[in-house]
C-alpha positions in Angstrom: 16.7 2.7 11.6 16.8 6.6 10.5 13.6 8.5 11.6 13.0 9.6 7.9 13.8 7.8 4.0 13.9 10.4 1.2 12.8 13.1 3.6 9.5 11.3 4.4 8.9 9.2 7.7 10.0 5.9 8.6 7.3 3.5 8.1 5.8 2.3 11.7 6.4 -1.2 10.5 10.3 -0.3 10.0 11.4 1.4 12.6 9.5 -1.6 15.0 10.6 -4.9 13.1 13.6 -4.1 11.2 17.1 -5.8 12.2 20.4 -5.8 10.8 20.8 -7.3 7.4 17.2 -6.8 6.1 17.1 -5.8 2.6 13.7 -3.3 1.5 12.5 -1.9 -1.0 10.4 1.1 -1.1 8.6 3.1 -3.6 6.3 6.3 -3.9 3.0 4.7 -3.9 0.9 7.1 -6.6 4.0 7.1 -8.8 4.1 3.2 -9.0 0.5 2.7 -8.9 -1.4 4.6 -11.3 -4.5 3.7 -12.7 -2.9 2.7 -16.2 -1.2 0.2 -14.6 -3.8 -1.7 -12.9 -4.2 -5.8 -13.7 -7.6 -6.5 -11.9 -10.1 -4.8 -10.6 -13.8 -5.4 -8.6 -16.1 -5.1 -5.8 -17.2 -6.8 -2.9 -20.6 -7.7 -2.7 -22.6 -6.9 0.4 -24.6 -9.2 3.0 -27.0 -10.3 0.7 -24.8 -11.3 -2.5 -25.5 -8.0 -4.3 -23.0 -5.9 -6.0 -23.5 -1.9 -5.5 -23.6 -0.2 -8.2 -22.4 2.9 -6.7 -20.0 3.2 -3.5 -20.2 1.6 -0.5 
């Protein structure tokens, strides 16, 4: 596996567990996702059930 893909590093993941034959795709994360193109959206409610208003 090549220690860089479009001049940026080889994701750990890749350059561990790829073999020969694997087909990837990759794309530059904050040009694909943008907030214009999310579908869903939410929060995680804490211990008790509540919803924060704010962050966490």
């Amino acid at each position: 596996m090549p220690s860089s893909l479009l001049g940026r590093p080889t994701p750990a993941y890749l350059a561990v567990k790829a073999i020969a034959g694997d087909s990837r795709y990759l794309w530059v994360y904050d040009q694909v996702c943008t907030l214009d193109r999310v579908l869903a959206e939410g929060k995680c409610a804490a211990e008790d059930g509540n919803v924060p208003r704010a962050g966490a």
